[in-house]
C-alpha positions in Angstrom: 59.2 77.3 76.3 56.1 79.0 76.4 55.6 81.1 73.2 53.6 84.4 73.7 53.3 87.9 72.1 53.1 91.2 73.3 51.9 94.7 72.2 54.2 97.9 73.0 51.9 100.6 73.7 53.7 103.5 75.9 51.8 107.3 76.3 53.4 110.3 78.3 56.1 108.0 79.0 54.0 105.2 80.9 53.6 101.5 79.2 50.0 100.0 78.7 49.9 96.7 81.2 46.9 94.5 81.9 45.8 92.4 85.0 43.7 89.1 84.4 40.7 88.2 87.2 41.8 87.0 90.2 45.6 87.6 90.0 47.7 90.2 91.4 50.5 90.6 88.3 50.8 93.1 85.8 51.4 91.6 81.9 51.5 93.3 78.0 48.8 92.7 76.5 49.1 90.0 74.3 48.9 86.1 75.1 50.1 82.7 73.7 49.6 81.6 69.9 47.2 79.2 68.4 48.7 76.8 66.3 49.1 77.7 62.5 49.1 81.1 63.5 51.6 83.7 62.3 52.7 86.7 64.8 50.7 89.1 63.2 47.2 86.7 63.2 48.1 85.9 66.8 48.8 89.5 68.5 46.0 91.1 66.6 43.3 88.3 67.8 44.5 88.7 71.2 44.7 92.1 71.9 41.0 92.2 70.2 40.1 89.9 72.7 41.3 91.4 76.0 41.5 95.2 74.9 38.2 95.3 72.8 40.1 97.4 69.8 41.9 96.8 66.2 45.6 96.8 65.2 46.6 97.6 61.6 48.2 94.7 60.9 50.3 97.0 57.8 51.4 98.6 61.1 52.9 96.2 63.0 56.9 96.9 64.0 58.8 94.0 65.5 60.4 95.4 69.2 62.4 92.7 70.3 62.2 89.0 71.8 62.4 88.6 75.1 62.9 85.4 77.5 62.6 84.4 81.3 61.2 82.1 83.9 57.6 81.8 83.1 55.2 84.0 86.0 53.0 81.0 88.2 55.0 78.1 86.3 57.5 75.9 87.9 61.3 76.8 88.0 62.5 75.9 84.7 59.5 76.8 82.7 60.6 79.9 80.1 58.8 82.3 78.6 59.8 83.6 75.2 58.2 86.9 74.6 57.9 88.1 71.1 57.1 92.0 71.2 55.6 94.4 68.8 54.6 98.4 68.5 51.2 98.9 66.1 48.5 101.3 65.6 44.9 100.8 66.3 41.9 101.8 66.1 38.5 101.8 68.9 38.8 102.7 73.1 41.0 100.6 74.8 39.3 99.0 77.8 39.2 95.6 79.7 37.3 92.1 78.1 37.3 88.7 78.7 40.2 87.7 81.2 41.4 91.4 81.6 39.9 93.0 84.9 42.2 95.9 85.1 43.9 97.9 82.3 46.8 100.6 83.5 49.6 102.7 82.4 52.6 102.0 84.3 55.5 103.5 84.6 59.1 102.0 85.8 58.8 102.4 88.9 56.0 100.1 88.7 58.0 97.0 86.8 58.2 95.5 90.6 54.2 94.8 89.5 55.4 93.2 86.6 56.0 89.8 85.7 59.4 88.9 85.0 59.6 89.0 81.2 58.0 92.3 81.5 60.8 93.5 84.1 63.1 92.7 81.3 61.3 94.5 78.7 60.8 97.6 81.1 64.4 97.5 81.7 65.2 98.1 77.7 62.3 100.5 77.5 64.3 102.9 80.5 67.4 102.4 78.8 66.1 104.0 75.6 64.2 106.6 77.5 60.9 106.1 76.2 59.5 104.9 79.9 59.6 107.6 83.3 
């Protein structure tokens, strides 16, 4: 089980998604946890690193966990996607890994990796994504 994290982040009814260098699969933002970390240390030093801004950690809501077969790994190999709202402070915009940051909408989850399909799904259903 791969154990990753995930910031919600939805405007005008369209969900903040990243790509990473070279692929062709849109993810959250977010990535895997160091160990020691707590969900909190982990989400906030990722999305630092790949969106170049700040969450409030005194912000941070819990969303819902999430699980399915892990994008690129083979069959078998989960995913379990812990997600979280926040607020923030700077510009988002694209470091390290990221090469391409986009709000998308449902119609898009198809760009999505499969965890996120799932996650898109729940944000339709609730009427927060167009």
């Amino acid at each position: 089980m791969i154990d990753k994290l995930a910031l919600i982040e939805i405007r005008n009814q369209k969900i903040l998604s990243t790509r990473s260098k070279g692929k062709d699969t849109y993810y959250l933002p977010g990535g895997k946890r160091e160990i020691g970390e707590s969900d909190t240390d982990a989400l906030t030093r990722e999305i630092k690193e790949e969106l170049s801004i700040l969450l409030d950690p005194s912000s941070l809501a819990f969303y819902g966990e999430f699980q399915a077969q892990a994008h690129s790994h083979p069959e078998g190999v989960m995913v379990n996607m812990r997600c979280y709202k926040a607020s923030y402070t700077g510009t988002i915009k694209a470091a390290a890994e990221i090469e391409e940051v986009v709000w998308l909408t449902y119609a898009d989850r198809v760009r999505a990796s499969a965890v996120d399909q799932i996650i898109f799904n729940q944000l339709k259903a609730e009427g927060l994504l167009a």
